[in-house]
C-alpha positions in Angstrom: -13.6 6.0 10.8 -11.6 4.5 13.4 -9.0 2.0 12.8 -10.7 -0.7 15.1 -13.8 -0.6 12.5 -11.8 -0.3 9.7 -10.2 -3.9 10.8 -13.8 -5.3 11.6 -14.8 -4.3 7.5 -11.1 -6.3 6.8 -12.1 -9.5 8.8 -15.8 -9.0 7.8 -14.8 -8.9 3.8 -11.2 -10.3 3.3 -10.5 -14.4 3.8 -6.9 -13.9 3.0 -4.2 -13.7 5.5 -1.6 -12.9 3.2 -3.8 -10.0 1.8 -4.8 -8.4 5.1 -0.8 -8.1 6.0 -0.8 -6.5 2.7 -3.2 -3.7 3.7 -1.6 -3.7 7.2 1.7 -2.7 5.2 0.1 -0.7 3.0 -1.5 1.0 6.2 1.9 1.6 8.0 3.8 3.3 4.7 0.8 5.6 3.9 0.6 6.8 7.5 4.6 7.2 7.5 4.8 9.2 4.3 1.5 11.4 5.8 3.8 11.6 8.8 6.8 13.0 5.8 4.7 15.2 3.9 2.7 16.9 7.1 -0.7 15.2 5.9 -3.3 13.4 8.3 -1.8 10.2 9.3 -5.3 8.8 10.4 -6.8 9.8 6.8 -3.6 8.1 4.9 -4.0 4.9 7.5 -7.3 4.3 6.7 -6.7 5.0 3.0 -3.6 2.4 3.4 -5.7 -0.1 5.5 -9.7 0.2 2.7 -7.5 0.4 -0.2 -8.6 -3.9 -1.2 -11.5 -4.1 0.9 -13.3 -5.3 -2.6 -10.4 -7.5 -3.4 -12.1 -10.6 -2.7 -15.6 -9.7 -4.4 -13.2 -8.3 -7.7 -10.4 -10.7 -8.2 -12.5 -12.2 -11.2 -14.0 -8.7 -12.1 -10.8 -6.5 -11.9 -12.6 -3.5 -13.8 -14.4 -3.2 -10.9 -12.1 -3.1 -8.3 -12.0 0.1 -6.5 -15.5 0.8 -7.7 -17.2 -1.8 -5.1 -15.0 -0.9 -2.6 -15.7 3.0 -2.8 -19.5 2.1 -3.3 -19.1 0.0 0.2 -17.0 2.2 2.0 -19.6 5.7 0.6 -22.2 4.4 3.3 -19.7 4.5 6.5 -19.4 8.0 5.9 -15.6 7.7 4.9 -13.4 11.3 4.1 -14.5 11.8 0.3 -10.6 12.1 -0.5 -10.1 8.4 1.0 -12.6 7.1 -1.3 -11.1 9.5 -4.4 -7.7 7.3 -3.6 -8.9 3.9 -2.9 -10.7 4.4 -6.2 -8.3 5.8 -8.1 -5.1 3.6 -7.1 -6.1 1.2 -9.5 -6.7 2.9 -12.5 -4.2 2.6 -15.5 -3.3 6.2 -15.3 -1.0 7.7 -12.3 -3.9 10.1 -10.1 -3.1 13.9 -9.4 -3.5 14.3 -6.1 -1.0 13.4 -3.5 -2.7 10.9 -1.5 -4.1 8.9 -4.5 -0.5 9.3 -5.9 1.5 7.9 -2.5 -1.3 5.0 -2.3 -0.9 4.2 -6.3 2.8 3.6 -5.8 2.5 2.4 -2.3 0.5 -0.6 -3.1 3.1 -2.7 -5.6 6.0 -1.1 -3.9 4.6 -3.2 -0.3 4.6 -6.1 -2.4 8.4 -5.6 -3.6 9.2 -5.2 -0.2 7.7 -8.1 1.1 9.4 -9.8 -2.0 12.9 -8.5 -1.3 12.7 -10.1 2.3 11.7 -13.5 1.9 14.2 -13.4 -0.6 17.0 -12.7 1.7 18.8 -15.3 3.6 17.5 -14.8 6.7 13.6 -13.8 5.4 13.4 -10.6 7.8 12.5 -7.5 7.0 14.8 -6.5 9.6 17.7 -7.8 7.7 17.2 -5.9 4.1 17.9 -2.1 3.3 17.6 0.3 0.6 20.0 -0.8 -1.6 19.2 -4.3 -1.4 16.1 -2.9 -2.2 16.9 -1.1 -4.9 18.9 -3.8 -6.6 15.9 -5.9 -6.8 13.8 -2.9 -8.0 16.0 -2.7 -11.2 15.9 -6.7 -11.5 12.7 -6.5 -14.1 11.9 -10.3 -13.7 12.2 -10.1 -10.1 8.5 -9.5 -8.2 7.3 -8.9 -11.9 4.0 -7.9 -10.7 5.5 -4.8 -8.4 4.4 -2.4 -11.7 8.1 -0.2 -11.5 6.4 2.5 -13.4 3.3 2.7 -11.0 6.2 2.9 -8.0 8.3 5.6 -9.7 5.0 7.8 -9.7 5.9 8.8 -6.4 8.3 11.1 -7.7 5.6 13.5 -9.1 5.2 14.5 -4.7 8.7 15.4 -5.0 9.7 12.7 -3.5 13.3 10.7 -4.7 12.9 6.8 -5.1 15.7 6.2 -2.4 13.8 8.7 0.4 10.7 6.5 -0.4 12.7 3.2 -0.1 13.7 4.2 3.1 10.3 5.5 4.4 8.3 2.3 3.5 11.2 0.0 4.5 11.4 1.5 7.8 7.8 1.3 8.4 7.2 -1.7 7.2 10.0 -2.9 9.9 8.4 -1.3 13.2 5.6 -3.7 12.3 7.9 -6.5 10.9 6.3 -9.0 13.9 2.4 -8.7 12.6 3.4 -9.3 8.7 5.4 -12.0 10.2 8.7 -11.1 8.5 
């Protein structure tokens, strides 16, 4: 699938803005850590970009979440290991294999992100770093719903929380202007 139909399925099954930057962040760090690990950076993108497609047909069914969306996304002929991580990334239990695992702790880590800028003086992601980052990472109360554990899981790729920080962080700022940050 191409990325101009994967947007047409965003606009044709998500109504909010502030969830479609989500997946458009989402989108940018999974094709960035494809980019670190010498993966497919279309395959991660797309993964990044489908993983809430269902979002706004699960929000009062979350059980179900991921399930829809694979179900939806199985007829448009989608890469079997995309629909493997958009379906696992929601499950309690941290998946095995590495693209489910970067798009499990992708998806709250985005969030944290987002968090730590608007948080900032100046509300730019432009303006924050790692360790600004980092310190609101270990502030539990802070972006409470950014699962830490579910984040650290990146570490089973071999890859150190402060590598990841910068990774996501710096992709998240080459597209600072479309989340609007």
């Amino acid at each position: 699938m191409q990325r101009e139909e994967a947007l047409k399925l965003i606009d044709e099954n998500i109504g909010n803005e502030n969830l479609k930057k989500h997946l458009l962040a989402v989108e940018i760090c999974m094709k960035s850590l494809a980019r670190h690990f010498g993966e497919d950076q279309q395959k991660w993108s797309i993964a990044g970009l489908l993983h809430d497609i269902d979002y706004d047909l699960t929000k009062d069914k979350p059980e179900l979440h991921g399930k829809i969306g694979t179900q939806m996304l199985a007829t448009k002929g989608l890469d079997p290991e995309i629909l493997m991580a958009i379906e696992n990334h929601c499950k309690p239990e941290a998946p095995e294999d590495i693209l489910s695992l970067c798009l499990y702790a992708v998806d709250p880590f985005t969030g944290l992100i987002i968090a730590s800028a608007l948080m900032h003086p100046q509300k730019k992601l432009q303006c924050i770093d790692c360790e600004f980052v980092k310190k609101r990472f270990k502030e539990k109360r802070f972006a409470a719903g950014a699962n830490r554990e579910q984040i650290m899981t990146i570490e089973k790729t071999g890859l150190v929380f402060d590598d990841f920080s910068l990774i996501c962080i710096e992709a998240m700022q080459s597209i600072s202007d479309e989340l609007g940050l």
